[in-house]
N, C-alpha and C positions, 0 to 999 in steps of 0.2 A: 608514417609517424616516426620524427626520431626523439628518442627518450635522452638526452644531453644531462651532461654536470651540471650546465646551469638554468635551461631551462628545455621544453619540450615542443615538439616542432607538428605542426601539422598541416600536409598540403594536399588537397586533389586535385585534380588532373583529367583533362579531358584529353584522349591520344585521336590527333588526325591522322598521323601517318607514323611511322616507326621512328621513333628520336623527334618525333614533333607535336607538341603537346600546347593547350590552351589552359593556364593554371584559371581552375572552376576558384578556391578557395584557401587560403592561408591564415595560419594563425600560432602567433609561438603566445605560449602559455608558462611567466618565469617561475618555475621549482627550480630552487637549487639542489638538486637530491647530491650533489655532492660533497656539501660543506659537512655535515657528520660524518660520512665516508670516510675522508681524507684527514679526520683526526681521530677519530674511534672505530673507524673498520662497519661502521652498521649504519644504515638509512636510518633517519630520525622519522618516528611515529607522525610527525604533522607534514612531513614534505612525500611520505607515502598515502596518506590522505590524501594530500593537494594532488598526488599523481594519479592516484584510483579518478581523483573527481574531475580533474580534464579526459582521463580515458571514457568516462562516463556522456563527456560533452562533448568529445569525439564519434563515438558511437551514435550519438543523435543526429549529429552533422551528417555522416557517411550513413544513413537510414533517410533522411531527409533527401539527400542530393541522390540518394539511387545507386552509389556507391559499388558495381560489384569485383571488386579484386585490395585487394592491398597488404601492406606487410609493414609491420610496426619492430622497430630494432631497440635497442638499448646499447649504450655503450659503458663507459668506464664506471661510473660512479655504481651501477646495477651489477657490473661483474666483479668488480672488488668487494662489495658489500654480504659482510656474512648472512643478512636476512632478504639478499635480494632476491631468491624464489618464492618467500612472503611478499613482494611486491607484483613479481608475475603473476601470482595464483590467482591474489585479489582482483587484481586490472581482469583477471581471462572469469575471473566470477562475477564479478559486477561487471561488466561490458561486454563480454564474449569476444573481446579482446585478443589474441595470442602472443607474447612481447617476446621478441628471439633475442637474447642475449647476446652482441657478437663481440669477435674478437678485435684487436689494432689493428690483425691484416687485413681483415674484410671490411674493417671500416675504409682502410684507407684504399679497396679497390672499388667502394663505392662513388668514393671521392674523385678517382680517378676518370670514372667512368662519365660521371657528371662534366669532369675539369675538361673530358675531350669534347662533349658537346657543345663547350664554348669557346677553346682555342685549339688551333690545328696543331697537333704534335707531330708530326709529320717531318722526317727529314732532321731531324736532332734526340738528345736526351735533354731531358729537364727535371730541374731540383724541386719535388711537389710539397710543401709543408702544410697539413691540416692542422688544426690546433685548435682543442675544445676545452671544456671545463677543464677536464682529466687528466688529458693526454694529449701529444703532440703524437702525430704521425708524420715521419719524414721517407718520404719515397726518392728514388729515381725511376723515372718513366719514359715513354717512349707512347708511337701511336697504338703500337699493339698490346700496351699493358705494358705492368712495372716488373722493371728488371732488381728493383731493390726497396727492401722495405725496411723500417727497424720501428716500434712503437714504445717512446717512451714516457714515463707516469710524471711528467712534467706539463701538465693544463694549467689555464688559467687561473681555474679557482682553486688546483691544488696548490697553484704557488703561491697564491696570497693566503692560504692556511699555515703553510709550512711558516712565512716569515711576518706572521701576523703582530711579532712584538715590535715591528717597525712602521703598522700602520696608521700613527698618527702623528709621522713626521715622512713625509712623503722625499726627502733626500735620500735620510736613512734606510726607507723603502727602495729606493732607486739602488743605495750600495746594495746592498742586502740582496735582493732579487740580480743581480746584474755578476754576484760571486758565484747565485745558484745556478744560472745557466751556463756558465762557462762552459761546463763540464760537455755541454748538446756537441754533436760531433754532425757532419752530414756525411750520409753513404758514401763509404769507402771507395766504389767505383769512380764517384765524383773527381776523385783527386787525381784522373790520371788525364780527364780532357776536362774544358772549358762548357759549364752546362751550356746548353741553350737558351735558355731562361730560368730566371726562378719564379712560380706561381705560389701562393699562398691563400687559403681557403679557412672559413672560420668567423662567425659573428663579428671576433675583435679588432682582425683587418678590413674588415667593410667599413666597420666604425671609422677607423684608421683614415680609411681613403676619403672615407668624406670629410672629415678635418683637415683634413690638407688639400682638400678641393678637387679630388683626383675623379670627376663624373667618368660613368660606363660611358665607353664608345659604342658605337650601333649595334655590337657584338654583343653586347653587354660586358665589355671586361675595362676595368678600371686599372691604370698605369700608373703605378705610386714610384714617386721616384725616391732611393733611401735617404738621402740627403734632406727630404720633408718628415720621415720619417724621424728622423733624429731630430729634426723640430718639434716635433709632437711628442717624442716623449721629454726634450728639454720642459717644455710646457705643461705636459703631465705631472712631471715632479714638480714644478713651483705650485699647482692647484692643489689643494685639498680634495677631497673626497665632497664636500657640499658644495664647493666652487667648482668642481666638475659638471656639475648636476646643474648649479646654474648657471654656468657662463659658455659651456660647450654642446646645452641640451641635451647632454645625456642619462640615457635610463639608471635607474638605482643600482640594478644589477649588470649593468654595462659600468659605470664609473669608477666602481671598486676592482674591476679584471683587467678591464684596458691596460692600465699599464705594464701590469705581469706579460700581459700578449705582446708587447709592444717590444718589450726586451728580448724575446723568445725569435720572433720574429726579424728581429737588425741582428741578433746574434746568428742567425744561419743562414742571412742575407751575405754578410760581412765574411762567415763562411765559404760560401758557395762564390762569392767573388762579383757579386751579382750589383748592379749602379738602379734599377727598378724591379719592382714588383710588380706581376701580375696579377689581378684579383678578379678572379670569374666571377662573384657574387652567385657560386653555388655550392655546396656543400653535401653532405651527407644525405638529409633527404630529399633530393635532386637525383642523385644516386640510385637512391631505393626507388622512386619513383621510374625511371629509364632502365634499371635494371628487372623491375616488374614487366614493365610493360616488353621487356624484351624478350623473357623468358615465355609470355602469352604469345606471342607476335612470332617468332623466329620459325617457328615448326619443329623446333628441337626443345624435348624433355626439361624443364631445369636441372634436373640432376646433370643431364650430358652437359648444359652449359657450366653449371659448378663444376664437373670432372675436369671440364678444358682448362678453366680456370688455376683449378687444383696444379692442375700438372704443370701450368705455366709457370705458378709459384714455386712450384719445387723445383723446377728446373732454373727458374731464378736463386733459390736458396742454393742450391747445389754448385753452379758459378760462383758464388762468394765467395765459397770454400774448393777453388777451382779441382770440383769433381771431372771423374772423368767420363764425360755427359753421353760418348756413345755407346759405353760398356751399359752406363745406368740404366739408357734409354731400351737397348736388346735386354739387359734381363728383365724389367720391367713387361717390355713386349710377350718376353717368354710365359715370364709369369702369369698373364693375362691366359696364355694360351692355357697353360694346366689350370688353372681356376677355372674358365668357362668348361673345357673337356671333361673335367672331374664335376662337374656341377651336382648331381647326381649323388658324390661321394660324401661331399662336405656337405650339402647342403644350405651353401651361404649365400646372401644377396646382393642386392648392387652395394649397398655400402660396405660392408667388407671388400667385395672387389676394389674399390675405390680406396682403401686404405692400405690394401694391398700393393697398390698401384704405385703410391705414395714412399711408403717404406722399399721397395724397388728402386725406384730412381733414385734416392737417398742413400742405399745402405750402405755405402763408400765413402760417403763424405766424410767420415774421422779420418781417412788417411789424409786430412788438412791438417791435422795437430801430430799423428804417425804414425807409420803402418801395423808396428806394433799395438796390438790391441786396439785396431780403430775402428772394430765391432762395439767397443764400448764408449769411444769417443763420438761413434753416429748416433749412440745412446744420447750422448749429452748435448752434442748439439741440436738433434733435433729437437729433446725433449723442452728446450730452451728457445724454440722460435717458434711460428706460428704460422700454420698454413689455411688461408681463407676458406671459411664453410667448415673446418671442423673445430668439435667441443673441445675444450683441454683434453678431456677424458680418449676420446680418439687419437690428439694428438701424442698423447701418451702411450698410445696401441701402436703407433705408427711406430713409434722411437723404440719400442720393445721387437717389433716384428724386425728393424732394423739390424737390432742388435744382435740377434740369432741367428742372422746368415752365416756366421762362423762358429767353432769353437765350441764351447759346451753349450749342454741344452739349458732352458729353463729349470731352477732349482728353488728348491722354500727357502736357502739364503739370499737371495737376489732380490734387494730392497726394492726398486724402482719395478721388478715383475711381480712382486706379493701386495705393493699397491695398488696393484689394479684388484677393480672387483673379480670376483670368480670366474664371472662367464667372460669375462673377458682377458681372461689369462687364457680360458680355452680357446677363443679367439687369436690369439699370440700366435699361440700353438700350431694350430690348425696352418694360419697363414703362413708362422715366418717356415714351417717344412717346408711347403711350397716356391720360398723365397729360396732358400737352399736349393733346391732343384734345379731353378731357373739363373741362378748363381753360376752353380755347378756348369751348365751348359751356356757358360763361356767365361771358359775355365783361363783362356786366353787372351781375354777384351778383342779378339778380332772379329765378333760377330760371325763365326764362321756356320752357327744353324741356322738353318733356315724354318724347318716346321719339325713337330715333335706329335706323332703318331702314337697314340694312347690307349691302352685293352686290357680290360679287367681279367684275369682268367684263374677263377679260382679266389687263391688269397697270393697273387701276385698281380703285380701293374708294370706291364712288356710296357716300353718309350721304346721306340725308332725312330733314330734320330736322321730328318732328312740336311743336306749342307753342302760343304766344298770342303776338300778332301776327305781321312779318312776317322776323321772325330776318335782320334781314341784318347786324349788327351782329355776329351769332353766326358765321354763316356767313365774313363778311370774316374774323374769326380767327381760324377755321380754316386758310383759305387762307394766312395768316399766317403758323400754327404748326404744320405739317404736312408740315417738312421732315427732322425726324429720324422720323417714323413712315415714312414715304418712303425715306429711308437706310436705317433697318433691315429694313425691311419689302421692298421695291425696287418698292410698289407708288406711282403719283397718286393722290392724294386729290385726289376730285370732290366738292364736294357740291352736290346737287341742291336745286332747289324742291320744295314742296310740290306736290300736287294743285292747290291753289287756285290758288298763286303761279307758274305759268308764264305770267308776263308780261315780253315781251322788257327783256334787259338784267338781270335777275336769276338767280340760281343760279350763285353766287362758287366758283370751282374754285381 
């Protein structure tokens, strides 16, 4: 089930084999839940009704049809809305329900995931544009997943909110809308090779494609070429809003957006340098459905697929701001290593590791703005982007744990760490000492540890550090940075020589 700005999706699915499915059932149901949204910040009381009363009709369908697995998402219009957890609560008390709120980048790795099931990305990158009520999500992608993502609050029906004093002069409409998008940029990466293609995904390009006569090939993927595009919206601006309706057969709630999309869409065509569009005719829950069924299917946990996931995005984020990806990736590693060996200590679980993990690979990215102070600059870029599968709330632990790999500890002036709830500063805590550690022992960026030997003795924690040469470099920054694992901990950090290296004056505590 995907929960959309403008209306609400519902598909079951019978799986014969892994990635190959017989659709049992479909059915979109129009709520625009995002038209109050997108002018007052809050779901209107009759389009949360209309939403409880299809999740209600939903629930009968998937009780009828035998139904056992599935997962219901929401996007933009439910995350931006100040009463959108009064929308979950209800849908998860009258239907039993559970509606996951997610973010741009998970929307758009669902999209993704779907877009490879109908055309082979293989052997190129390509310029991926979703675009819903809300928001546009603009990726670059490749076959193994997206190398670049940005989501921005430019959807269909927010654009025709924003410029709604021109909606009854459909030229005026056409300037107006056509100034607001200028602003859309495509992924930076893009500009330095010739995509492969551009694909574009979304109710209002399908619309699109069949206006201009562009039928799916065997594949099911429909080839609009931009030059008809530009027909279609010359032709959209001379119709009216009821002459759409009647001379193009289109839905009430498709005739008033199309156009908005229409612009959205040649403007990051015209971008991306692109002469047709691809149109998969799948989208988001296409996505959620193959991503289901993969997480059942695969023999591996969902979390460990989300973690893969996770790390691919950060290590995508972290290229953009051309990190230096093999230091990230060994303290990261390190990290892993003292989190799991202290398990016992902290007492924390997979998801903390997972954020841990996160804030690891990241915690250098402000040296993209300067090295100076770029413990607080991975503050802000991280706390400004979004890595698929976690809540704002997480992703704001992430950008905190980041930011404490150097320099002072957490303090009650530090705005962005006294935001966080309480337990979740102790969370900060807890992790970003461990990041410092793992920091610390590679003090060099040459990965020169290999494994880190761990023993409680007492109210001290001995590391022996194993590697290639004679780690003292390593060791001195430890001793260094070992004073908020200490504070939260209440343990010394000793660290020992090797076997080889006990020779007097070595082994930096």
């Amino acid at each position: 089930m995907d929960t959309g700005s403008n209306a609400i999706r519902f598909q079951a699915a019978h799986f014969l084999a892994p990635g190959r499915y017989v659709e049992v059932e479909s059915e979109r149901v129009p709520v625009r839940l995002g038209h109050q949204v997108f002018l007052r910040g809050r779901l209107a009381p009759t389009a949360i009704d209309a939403a409880v009363e299809a999740f209600v009709h939903f629930r009968e369908r998937m009780d009828a049809l035998g139904i056992e697995h599935y997962r219901a998402v929401a996007t933009s219009a439910v995350r931006e809305a100040r009463n959108g957890p009064l929308l979950t609560e209800r849908i998860h008390r009258e239907s039993g329900i559970q509606l996951e709120v997610i973010t741009g980048s998970e929307e758009a790795r669902l999209v993704h995931g779907a877009v490879a099931s109908r055309i082979d990305l293989s052997g190129g990158k390509w310029v991926l544009v979703d675009l819903g009520g809300g928001s546009v999500e603009i990726s670059l992608v490749d076959d193994a997943g997206m190398l670049w993502s940005e989501s921005h609050t430019m959807g269909s029906v927010r654009l025709l909110e924003e410029v709604s004093e021109g909606a009854d002069d459909p030229g005026r409409l056409q300037r107006l809308l056509s100034e607001y998008v200028s602003i859309l940029r495509i992924p930076a990466p893009a500009q330095y090779w010739a995509p492969s293609g551009f694909i574009a995904t979304g109710g209002n390009i399908e619309a699109l494609a069949r206006l201009a006569a562009a039928a799916p090939d065997d594949a099911g993927v429909s080839r609009l070429p931009v030059r008809d595009l530009e027909a279609a919206i010359q032709l959209l601006t001379r119709l009216s809003f009821r002459e759409r309706i009647a001379q193009l057969s289109l839905r009430e709630d498709r005739a008033d957006v199309i156009l908005p999309a229409a612009l959205v869409y040649h403007r990051l065509a015209t971008l991306a340098g692109a002469s047709e569009i691809l149109v998969p005719h799948v989208g988001v829950k296409e996505g959620v459905i193959l991503d289901l069924a993969t997480v059942l299917t695969s023999g591996s946990s969902g979390d460990a697929i989300q973690e893969d996931q996770m790390v691919k995005a950060a290590v995508s984020l972290g290229r953009r701001f051309m990190f230096d990806e093999a230091h990230g990736m060994q303290v990261a590693r390190l990290a892993l290593v003292l989190f799991d060996r202290l398990g016992k200590l902290h007492g924390l679980g997979h998801r903390e590791r997972l954020l841990l993990r996160a804030a690891a690979v990241l915690h250098d990215i402000g040296t993209f703005v300067a090295y100076k102070k770029h413990h607080k600059h991975s503050l802000y870029l991280i706390s400004r982007s979004e890595l698929p599968g976690l809540s704002p709330e997480e992703n704001q632990i992430v950008a905190n744990i980041a930011r404490y790999h150097r320099k002072g500890h957490p303090q009650p002036h530090h705005v962005e760490y006294m935001a966080l709830p309480p337990e979740a500063r102790v969370r900060v805590d807890q992790l970003a000492s461990l990041l410092r550690l793992a920091d610390a022992l590679d003090r060099q960026h040459l990965q020169l540890v290999e494994d880190v030997e761990i023993e409680i003795r007492g109210l001290e924690l001995h590391l022996t550090l194993r590697g290639k040469g004679d780690l003292l470099l390593e060791r001195w920054a430890v001793s260094r940075k070992r004073s908020l694992f200490e504070e939260t901990y209440g343990l010394r950090v000793v660290v020992s020589p090797g076997p080889d290296e006990s020779r007097p004056g070595q082994g930096a505590g």
